[in-house]
C-alpha positions in Angstrom: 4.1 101.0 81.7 2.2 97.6 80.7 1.5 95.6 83.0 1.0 92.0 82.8 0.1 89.4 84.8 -1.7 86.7 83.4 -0.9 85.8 79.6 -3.6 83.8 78.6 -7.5 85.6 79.1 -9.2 83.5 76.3 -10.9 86.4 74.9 -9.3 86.0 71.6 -10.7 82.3 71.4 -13.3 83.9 69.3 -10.8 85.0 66.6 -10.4 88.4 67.6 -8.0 90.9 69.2 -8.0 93.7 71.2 -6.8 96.8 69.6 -5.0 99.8 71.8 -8.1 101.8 72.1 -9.9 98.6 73.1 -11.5 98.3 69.9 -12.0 94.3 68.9 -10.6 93.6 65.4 -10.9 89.6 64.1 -6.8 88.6 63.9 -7.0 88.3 60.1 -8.1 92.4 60.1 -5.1 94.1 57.8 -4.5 96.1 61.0 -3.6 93.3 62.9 -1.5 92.2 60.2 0.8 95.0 59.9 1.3 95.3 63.5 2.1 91.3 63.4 4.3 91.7 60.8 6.2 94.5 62.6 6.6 92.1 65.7 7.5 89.4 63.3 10.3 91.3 61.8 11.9 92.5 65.3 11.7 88.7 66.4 14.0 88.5 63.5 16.4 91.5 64.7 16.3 89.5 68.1 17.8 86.5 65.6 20.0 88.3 64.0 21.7 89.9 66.9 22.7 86.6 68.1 25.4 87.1 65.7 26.2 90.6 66.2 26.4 91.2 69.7 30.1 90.1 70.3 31.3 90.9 66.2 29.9 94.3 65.5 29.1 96.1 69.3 27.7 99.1 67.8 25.8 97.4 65.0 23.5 95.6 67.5 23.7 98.9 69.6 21.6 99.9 66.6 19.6 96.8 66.1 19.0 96.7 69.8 17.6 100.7 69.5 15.5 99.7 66.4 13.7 96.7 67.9 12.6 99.4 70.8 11.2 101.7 68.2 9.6 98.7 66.5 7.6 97.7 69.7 6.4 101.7 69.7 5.4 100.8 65.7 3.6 98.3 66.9 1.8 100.4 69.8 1.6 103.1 67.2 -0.3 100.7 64.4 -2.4 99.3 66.9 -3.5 102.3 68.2 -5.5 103.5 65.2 -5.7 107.4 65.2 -9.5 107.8 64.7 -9.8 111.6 65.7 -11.0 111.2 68.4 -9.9 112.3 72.0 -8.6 109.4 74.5 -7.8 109.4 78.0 -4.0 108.7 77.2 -1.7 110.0 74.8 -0.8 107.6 72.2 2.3 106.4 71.0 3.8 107.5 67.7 6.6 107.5 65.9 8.4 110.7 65.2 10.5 112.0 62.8 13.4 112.1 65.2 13.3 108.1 65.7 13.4 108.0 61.3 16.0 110.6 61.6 18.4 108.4 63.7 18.0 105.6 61.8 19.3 107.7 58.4 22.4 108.6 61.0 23.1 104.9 61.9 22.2 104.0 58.0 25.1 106.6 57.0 27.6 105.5 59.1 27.8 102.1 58.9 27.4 102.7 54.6 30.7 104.8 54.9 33.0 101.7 54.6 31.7 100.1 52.0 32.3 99.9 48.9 29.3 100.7 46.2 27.6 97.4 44.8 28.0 96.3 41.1 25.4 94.2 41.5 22.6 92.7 43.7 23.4 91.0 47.0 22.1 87.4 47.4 20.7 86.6 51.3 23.7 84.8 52.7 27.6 84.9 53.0 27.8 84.7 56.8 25.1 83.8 59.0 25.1 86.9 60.6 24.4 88.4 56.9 21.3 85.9 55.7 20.1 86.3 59.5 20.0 90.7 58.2 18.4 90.0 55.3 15.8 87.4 56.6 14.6 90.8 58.8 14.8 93.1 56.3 12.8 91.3 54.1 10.2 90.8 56.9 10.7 94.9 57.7 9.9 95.1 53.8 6.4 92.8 54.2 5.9 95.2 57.5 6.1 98.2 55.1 3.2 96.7 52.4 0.9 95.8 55.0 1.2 99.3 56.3 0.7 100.7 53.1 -2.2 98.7 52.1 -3.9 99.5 55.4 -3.4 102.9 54.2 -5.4 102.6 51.3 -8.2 101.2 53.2 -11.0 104.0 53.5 -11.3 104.9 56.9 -8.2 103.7 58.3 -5.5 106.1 58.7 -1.3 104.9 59.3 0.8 107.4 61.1 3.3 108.1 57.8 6.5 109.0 59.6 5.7 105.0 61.2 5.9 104.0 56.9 8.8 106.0 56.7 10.6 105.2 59.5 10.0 101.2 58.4 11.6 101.8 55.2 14.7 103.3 56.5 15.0 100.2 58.7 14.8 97.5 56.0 17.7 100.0 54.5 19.5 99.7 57.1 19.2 95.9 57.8 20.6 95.9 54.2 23.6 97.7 54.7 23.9 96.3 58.0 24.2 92.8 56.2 26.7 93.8 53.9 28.9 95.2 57.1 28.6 91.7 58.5 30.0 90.3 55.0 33.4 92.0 55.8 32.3 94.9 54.5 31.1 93.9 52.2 34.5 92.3 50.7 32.3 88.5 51.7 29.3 89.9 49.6 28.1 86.8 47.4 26.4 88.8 43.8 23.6 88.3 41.8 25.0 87.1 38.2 22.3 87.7 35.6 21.2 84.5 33.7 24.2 82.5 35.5 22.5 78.9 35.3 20.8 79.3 31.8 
């Protein structure tokens, strides 16, 4: 369990961070940015289920599991699996956690009705507050992809997986907001030429 006590230690006033494995990366290291943007995008969940908790109970059970999980992303990112043997056993996500979210993602998409088009962000607060996270779950995803590419850093892939599936379901979620999707406002191609 973490444990903390004092909030401020100065020791990033030198522009760096402290990785899981104690490992100092400066705060602009694409590591740091992926985790970031994963704590950015559950800040948004915690937004967006300001509108959900009393409309749609077992949507923000959902959104409330997720931004769990998304703190273990985050623990799991900033944990960087070097091969090596530590004294703890890291965090990771599993397959189980992606697994759930494909449940939720399937029964809140049951109800709706299959799009014609492409959804803009809005409709009901509720719904742009959904899509705000999910594109923030979608800028989580890149960052975690391009740290993939980087030789010699490796990104636990059920973690890339399992933010995908989120940013799916923040996009169905928003369309269950949008009664249903029945409140849905449509992309129409070349409307204001």
């Amino acid at each position: 369990m973490v444990k903390l006590n004092k909030i401020y230690t100065r020791t990033g006033d030198d522009g760096t961070t402290g990785l899981g494995s104690g490992e100092r990366r400066l705060k602009s290291d694409l590591r740091v940015e992926a985790y970031g943007t994963v704590d950015e995008a559950n800040s948004c969940i915690g937004l967006a289920r300001l509108h959900t908790a009393q409309s749609h109970p077992d949507l923000d059970a959902m959104l409330g599991r997720i931004q769990n999980d998304l703190f273990d992303l985050g623990a799991d990112l900033s944990t960087p699996d070097t091969g090596k043997k530590l004294d703890y056993e890291p965090l990771r996500i599993i397959a189980a956690q992606t697994a759930r979210v494909e449940t939720d993602i399937d029964a809140l998409n049951k109800d709706l009705q299959p799009l014609r088009s492409f959804v803009l962000p809005g409709g009901s607060p509720a719904s742009a507050a959904l899509h705000l996270a999910r594109t923030v779950a979608r800028r989580a995803e890149r960052a975690m992809v391009a740290l993939a590419q980087v030789k010699g850093e490796h990104v636990n892939p059920e973690g890339v997986r399992y933010i995908n599936r989120v940013s799916d379901l923040l996009f169905v979620a928003g369309r269950v907001v949008n009664d249903n999707g029945n409140a849905d406002v449509l992309w129409v191609p070349g409307k204001n030429r």
